[in-house]
MISE-758017 format. One record per residue: residue number from 1; z, x, y of N, C-alpha, C in turn; residue in one letter. Coordinates in Angstrom, 2 decimals. Atoms other than C-alpha are relative to their C-alpha. Layout:
N
NUDO   seq      n_c3      n_c1      n_c2     ca_c3     ca_c1     ca_c2      c_c3      c_c1      c_c2   type
NUDO   NUM         Z         X         Y         Z         X         Y         Z         X         Y      A
...
END
This chain:
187
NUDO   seq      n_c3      n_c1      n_c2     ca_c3     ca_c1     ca_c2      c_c3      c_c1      c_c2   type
NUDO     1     -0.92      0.60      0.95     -9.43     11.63    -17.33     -0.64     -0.01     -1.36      X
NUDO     2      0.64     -0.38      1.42     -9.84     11.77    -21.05     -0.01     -1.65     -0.51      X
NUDO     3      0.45      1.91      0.48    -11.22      8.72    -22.83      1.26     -0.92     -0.19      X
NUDO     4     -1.19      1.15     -0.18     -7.77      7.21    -23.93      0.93      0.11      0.71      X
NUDO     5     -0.77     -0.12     -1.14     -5.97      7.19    -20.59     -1.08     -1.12      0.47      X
NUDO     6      0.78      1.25     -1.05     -6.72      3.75    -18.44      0.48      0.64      1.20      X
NUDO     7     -1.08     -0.11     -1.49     -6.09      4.44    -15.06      0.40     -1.31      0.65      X
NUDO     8     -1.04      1.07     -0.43     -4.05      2.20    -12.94     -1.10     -0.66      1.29      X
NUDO     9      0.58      0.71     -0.70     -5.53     -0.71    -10.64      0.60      1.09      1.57      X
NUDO    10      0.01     -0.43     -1.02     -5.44      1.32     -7.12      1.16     -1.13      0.92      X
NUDO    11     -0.61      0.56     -0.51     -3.83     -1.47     -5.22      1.35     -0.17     -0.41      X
NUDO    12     -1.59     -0.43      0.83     -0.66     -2.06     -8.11      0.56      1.29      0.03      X
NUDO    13     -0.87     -1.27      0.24     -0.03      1.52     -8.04      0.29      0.42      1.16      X
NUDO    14     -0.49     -0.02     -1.87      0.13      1.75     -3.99      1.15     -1.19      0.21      X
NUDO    15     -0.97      0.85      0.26      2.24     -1.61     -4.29      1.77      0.54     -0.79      X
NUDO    16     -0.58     -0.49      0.61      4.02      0.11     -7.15      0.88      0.73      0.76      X
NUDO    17     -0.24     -1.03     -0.93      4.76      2.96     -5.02      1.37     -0.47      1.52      X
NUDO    18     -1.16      0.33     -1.16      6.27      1.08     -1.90      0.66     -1.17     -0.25      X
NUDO    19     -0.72      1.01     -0.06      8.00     -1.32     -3.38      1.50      0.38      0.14      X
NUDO    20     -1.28     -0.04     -0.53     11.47      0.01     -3.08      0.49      1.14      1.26      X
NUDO    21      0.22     -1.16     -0.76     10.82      2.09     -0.29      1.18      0.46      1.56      X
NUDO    22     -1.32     -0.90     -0.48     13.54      1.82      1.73      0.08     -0.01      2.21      X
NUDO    23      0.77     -0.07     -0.99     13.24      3.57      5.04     -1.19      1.20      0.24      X
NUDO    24      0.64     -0.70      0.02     10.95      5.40      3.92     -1.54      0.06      1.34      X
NUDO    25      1.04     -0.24     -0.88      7.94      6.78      6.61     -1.00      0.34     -0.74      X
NUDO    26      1.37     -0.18      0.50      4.37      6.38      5.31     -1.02      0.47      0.73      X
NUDO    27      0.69     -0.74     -0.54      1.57      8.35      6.53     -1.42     -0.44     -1.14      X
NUDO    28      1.55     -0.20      1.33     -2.32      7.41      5.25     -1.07      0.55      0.10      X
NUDO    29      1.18     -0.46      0.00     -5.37      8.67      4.74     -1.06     -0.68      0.65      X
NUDO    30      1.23      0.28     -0.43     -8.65      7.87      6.04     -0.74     -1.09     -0.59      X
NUDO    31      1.06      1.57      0.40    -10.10      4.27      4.74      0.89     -0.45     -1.33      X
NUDO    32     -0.84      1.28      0.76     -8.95      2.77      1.33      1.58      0.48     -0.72      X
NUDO    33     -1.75      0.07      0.14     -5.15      4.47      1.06      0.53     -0.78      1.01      X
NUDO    34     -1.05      0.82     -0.78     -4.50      2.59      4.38     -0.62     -1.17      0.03      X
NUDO    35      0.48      1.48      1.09     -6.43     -0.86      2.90      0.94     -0.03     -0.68      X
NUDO    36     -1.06     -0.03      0.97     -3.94     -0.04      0.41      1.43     -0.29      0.37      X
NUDO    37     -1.39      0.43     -0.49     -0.95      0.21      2.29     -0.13     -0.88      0.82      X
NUDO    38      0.31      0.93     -0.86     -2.21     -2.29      4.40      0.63     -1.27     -1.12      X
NUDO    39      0.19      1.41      1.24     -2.69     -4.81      1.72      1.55     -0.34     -1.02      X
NUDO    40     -1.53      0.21      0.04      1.22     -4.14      0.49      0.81     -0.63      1.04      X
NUDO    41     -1.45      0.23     -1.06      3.01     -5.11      3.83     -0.35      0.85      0.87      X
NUDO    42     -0.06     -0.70     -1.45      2.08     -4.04      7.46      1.42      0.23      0.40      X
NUDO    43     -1.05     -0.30     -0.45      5.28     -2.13      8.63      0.00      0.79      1.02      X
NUDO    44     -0.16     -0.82     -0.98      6.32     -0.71     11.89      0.16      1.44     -0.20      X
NUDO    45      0.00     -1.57     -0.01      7.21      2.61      9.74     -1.45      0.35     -0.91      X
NUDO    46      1.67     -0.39      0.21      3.21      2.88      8.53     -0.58      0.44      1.16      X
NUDO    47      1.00     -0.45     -1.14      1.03      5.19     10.53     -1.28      0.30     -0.90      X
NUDO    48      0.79      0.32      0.42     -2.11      4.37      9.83     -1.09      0.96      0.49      X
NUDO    49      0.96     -0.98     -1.24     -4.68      7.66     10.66     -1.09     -0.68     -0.03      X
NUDO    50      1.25      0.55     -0.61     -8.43      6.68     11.95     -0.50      1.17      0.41      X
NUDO    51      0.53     -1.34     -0.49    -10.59      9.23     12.20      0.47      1.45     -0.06      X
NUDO    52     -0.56     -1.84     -0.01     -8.64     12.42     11.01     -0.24      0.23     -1.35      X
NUDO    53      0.27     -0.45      1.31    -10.29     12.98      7.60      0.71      1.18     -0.17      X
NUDO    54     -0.54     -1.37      0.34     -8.12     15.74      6.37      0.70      0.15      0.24      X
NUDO    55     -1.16     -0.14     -1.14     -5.45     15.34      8.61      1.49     -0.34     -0.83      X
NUDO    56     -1.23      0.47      0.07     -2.79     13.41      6.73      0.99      0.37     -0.47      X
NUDO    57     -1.45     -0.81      0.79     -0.67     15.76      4.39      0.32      1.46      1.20      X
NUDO    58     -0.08     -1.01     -1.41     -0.68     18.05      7.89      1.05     -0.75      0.65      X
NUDO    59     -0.81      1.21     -1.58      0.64     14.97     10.15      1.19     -0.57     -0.98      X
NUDO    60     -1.32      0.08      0.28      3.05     14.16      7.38      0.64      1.45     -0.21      X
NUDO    61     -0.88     -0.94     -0.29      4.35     17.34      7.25      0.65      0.30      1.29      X
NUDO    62     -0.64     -0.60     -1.19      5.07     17.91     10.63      1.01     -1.68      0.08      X
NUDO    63     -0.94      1.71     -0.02      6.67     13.97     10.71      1.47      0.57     -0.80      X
NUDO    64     -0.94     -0.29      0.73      8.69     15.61      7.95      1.25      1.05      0.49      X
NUDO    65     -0.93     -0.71     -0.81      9.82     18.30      9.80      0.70     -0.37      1.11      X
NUDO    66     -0.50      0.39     -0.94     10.43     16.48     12.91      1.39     -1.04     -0.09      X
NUDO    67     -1.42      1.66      0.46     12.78     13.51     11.18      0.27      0.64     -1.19      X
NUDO    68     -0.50     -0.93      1.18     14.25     16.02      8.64      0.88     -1.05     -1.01      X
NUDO    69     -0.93      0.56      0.65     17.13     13.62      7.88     -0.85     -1.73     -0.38      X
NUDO    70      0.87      1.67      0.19     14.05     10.18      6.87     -0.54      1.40     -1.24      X
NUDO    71      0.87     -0.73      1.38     11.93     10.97      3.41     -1.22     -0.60      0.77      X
NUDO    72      1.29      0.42      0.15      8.31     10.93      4.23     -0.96     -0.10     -1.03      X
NUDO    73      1.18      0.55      1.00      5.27      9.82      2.01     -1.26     -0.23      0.70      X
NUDO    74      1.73      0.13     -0.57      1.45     10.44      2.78     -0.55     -0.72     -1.18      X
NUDO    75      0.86      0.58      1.11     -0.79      8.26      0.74     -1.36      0.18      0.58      X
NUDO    76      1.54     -0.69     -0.93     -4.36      9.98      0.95     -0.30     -0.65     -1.82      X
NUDO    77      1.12     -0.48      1.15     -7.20     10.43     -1.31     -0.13      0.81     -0.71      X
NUDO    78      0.50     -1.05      0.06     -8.82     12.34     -3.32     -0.77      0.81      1.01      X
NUDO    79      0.89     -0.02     -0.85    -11.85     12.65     -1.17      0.80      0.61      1.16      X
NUDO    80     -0.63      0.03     -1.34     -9.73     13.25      1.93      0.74      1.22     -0.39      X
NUDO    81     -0.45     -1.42      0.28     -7.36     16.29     -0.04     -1.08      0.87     -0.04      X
NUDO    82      0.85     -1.40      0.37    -10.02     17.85     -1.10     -0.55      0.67      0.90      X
NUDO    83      1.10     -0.74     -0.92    -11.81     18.66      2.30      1.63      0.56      0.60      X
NUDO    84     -1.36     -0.03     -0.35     -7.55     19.42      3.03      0.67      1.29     -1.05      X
NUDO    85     -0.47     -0.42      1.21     -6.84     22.09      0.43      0.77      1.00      0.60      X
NUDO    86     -0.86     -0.99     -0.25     -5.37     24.55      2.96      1.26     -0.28      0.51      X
NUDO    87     -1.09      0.92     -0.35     -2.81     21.85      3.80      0.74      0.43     -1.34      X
NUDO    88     -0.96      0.14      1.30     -1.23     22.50      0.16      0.69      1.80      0.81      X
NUDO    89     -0.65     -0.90     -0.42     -0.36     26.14      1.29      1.11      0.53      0.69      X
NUDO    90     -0.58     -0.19     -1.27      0.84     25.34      4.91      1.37     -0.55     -0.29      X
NUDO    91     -1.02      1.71      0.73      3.03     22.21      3.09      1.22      1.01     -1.36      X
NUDO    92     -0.73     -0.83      0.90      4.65     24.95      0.50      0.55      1.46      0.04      X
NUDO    93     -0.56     -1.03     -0.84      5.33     27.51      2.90      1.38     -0.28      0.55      X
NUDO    94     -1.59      0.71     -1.10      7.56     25.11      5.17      0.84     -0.37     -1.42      X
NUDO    95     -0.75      0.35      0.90      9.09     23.96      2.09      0.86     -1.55      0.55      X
NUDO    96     -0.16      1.14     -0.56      9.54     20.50      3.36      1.18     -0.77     -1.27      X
NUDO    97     -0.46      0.73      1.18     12.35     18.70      0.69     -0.40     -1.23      0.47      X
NUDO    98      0.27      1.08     -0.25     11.63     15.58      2.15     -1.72     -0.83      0.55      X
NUDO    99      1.22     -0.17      0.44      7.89     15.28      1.64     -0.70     -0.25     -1.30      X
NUDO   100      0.87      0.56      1.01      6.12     13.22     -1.12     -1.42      0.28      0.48      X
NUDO   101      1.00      0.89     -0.31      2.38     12.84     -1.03     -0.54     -0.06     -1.37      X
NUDO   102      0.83      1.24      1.08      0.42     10.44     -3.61     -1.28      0.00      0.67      X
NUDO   103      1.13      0.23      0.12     -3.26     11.50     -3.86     -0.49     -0.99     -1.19      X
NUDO   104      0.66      0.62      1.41     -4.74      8.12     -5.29     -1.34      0.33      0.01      X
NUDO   105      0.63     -0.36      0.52     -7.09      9.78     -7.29     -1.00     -0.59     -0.54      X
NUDO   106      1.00      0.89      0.47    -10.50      7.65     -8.37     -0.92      0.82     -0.30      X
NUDO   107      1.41     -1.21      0.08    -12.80     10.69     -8.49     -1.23     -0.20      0.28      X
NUDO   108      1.42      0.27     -0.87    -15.13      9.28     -6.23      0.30      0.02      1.76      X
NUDO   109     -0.62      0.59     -1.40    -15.62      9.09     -2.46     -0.49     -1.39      0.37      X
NUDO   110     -0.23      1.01     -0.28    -14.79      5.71     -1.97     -0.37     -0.54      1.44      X
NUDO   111     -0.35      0.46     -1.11    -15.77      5.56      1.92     -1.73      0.39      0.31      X
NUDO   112      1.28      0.08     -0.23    -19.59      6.85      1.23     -1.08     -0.78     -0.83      X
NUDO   113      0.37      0.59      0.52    -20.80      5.26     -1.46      0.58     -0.36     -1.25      X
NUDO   114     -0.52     -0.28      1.64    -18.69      6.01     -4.71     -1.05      0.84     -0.79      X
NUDO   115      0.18     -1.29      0.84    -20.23      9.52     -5.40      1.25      0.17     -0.98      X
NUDO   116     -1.08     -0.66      0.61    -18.05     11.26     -7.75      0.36      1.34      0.77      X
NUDO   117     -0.64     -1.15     -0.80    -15.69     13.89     -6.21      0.15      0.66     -0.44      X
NUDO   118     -0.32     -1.22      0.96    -14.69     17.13     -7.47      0.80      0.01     -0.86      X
NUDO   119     -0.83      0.39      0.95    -11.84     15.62     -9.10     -0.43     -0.28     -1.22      X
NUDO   120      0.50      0.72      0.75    -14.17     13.95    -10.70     -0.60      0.88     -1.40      X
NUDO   121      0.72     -1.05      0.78    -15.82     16.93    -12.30      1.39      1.64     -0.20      X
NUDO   122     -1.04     -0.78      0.50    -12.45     18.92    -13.17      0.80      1.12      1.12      X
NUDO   123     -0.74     -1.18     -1.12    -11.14     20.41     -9.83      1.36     -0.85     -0.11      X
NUDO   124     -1.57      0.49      0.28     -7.02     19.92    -10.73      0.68      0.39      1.36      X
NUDO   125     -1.11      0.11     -1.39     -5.19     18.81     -7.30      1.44      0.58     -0.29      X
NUDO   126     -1.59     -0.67     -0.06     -1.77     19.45     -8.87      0.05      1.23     -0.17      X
NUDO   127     -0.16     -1.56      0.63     -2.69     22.66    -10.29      0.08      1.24      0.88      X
NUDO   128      0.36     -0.62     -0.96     -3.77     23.83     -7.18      1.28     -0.19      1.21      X
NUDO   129     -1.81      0.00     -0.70     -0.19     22.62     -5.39      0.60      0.37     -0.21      X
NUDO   130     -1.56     -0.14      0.69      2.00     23.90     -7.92     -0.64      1.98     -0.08      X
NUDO   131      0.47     -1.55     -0.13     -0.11     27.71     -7.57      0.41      0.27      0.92      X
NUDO   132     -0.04     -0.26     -1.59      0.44     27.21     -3.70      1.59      0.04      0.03      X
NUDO   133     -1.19     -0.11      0.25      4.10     26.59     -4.64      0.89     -1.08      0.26      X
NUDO   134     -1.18      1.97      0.00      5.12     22.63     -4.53      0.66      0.48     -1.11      X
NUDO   135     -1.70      0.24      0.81      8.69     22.06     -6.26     -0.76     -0.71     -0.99      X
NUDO   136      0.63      0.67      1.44      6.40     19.59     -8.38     -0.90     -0.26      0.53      X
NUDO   137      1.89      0.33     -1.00      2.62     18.99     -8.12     -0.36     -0.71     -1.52      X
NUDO   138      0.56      0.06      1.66      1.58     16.83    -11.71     -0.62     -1.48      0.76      X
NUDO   139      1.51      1.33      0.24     -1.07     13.85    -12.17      0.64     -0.87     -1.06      X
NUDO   140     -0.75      1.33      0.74      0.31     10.38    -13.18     -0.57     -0.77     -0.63      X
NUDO   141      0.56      0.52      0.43     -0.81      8.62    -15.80      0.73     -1.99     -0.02      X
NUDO   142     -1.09      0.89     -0.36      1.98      5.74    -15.09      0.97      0.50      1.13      X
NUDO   143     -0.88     -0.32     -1.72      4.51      5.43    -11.60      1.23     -0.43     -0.72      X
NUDO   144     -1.66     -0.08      0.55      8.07      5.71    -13.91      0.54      1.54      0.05      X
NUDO   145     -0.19     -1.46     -0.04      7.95      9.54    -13.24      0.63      0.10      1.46      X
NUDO   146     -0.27     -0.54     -1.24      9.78     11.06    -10.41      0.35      1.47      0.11      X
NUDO   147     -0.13     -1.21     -0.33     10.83     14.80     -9.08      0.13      0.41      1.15      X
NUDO   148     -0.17     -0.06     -0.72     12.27     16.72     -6.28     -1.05      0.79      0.57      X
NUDO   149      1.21     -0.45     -0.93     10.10     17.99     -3.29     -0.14      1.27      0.86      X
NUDO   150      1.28      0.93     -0.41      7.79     18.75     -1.57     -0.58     -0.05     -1.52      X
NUDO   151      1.01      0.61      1.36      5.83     16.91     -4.30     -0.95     -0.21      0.77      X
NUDO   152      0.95      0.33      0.39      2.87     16.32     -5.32     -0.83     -0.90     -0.81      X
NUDO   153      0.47      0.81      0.90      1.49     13.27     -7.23     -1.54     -0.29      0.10      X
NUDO   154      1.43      0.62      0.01     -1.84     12.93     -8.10     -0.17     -1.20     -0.96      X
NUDO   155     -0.30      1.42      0.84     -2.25      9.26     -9.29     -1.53     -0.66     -0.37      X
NUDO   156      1.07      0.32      0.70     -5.15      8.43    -11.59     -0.10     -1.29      0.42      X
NUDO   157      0.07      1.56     -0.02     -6.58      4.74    -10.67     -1.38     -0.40     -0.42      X
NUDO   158      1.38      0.71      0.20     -9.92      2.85    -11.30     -0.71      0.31      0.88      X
NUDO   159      1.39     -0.38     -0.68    -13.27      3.72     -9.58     -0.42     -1.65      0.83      X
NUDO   160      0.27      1.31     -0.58    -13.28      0.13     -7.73      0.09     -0.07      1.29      X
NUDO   161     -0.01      0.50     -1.39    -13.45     -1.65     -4.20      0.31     -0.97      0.21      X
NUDO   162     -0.30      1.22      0.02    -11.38     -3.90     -3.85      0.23     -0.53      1.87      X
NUDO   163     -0.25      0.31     -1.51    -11.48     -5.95     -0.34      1.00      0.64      0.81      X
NUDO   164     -0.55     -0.91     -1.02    -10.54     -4.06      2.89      1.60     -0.63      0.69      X
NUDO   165     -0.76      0.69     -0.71     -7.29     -5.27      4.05      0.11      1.21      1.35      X
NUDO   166      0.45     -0.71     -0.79     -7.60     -3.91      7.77      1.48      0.15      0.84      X
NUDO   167     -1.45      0.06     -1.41     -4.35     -2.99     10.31     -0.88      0.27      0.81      X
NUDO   168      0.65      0.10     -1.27     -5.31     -2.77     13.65     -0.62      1.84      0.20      X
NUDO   169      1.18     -1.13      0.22     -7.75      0.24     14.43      0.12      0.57      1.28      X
NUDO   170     -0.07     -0.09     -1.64     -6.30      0.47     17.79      1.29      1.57     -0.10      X
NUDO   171     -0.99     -1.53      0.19     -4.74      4.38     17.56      1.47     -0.11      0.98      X
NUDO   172     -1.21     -0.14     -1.00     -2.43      3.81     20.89      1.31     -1.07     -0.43      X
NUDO   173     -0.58      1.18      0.39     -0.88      0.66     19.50      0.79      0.77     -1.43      X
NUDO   174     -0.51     -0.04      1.29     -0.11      2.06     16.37      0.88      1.46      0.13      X
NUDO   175     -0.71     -1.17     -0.15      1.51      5.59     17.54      1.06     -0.67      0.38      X
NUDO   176     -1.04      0.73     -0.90      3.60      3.52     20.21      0.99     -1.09     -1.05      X
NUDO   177     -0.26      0.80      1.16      4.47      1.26     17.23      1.10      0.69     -0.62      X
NUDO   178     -0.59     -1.01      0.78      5.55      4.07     14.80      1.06      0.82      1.11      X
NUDO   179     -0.87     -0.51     -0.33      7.43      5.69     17.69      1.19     -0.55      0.48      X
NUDO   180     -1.32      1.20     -0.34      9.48      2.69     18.91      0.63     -0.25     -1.46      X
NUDO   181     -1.02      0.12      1.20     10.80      2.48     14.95      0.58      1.02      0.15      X
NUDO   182     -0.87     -1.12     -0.34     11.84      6.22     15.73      0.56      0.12      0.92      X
NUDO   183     -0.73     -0.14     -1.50     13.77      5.21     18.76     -0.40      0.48      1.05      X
NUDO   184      1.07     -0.94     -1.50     11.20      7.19     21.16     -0.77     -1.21      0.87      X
NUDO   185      0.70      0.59     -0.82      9.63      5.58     24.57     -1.40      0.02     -0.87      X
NUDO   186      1.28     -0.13      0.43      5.89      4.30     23.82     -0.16      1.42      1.34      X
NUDO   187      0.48     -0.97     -1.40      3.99      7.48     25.72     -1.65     -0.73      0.08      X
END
C-alpha cells in the first residue's frame, strides 16, 4: 500500500462484509479469516476449514457449483491465496457467477509470526485473477465497491492480532452442521 492509504481494521471489514449477508454461504481460510468470521456471528451457513491451507477458494468453488442457485463467499488470506494461485485459473475456467472471494490482505503471515508475505513485497492478487480471467479481480481500499462474478476482492487491512475468537475445531460437527442448513442427512 502506498503511504496515504490506511487500511481497514481486519475485523470491521469482515463484519463489514457479512453484515447484510443474507443467505449467503461462507467458506474460510485457515486461522484468522475464520477468527474473523467467527468473531461476527457463528452461523450454521459458515464452514469453517482446519487444516486445508490452500484449500478454500477450491472448496468454495465446488460449494458454488454444487448450490448454483445460493451466492457463495470464501474469506481467506493472503498467506493462504498465495500458496493457492492455481485455484485462480481452475475458479475462471468454471466461470462460477455466484462466487465472491475476499482475500483479507495484511501482507503478512499472520499464523507464523507476522513475516511479511509476497503481497507484502508487490505480488498483485487481483492482477493475477483478472489475467486468469475473473469478471472482476481489484484491491479495496474501502467495502462500498461491488461487481459481478466470479470476483475477486483483495481487501487491504492492518498488520494486527486481534484476539482469536475460536468455533469449534471439531471438522465432523461442522460439515454435518453446514449440511443440515443444505437440507442433506449428517454423513
Amino acid at each position: 500500500m502506498t503511504g496515504s492509504q490506511t487500511p481497514l481494521a481486519r475485523r470491521d471489514a469482515v463484519a463489514t462484509l457479512l453484515s447484510a449477508r443474507k443467505d449467503l454461504l461462507v467458506v474460510t481460510g485457515l486461522g484468522s479469516p475464520t477468527y474473523d468470521v467467527h468473531a461476527a456471528g457463528d452461523r450454521d451457513d459458515n464452514y469453517y476449514l482446519w487444516g486445508a491451507m490452500g484449500g478454500a477458494a477450491l472448496i468454495g468453488l465446488g460449494l458454488a457449483q454444487a448450490q448454483p442457485q445460493r451466492r457463495v463467499l470464501v474469506i481467506t488470506g493472503d498467506g493462504e491465496q498465495l500458496m493457492a494461485f492455481g485455484s485462480f485459473a481452475t475458479i475462471a475456467a468454471a466461470k462460477p457467477r455466484n462466487l465472491s472471494i475476499a482475500v483479507i490482505d495484511n501482507q503478512h503471515y499472520g499464523e507464523t509470526g507476522m513475516q511479511a508475505s509476497h503481497t507484502g513485497r508487490g505480488i498483485d492478487l487481483a492482477a493475477i485473477a483478472g489475467a486468469c480471467g475473473f469478471a472482476t479481480a481489484v484491491t479495496l481500499q474501502r467495502l462500498d465497491e461491488d461487481a459481478a462474478g466470479p470476483r475477486l476482492f483483495v481487501i487491504k487491512v492492518e498488520a494486527d492480532s486481534p484476539p482469536r475468537s475460536m468455533p469449534s475445531r471439531d471438522a465432523v460437527f461442522i460439515k454435518n452442521r453446514f449440511r443440515a442448513h443444505l437440507g442433506f442427512a449428517p454423513s
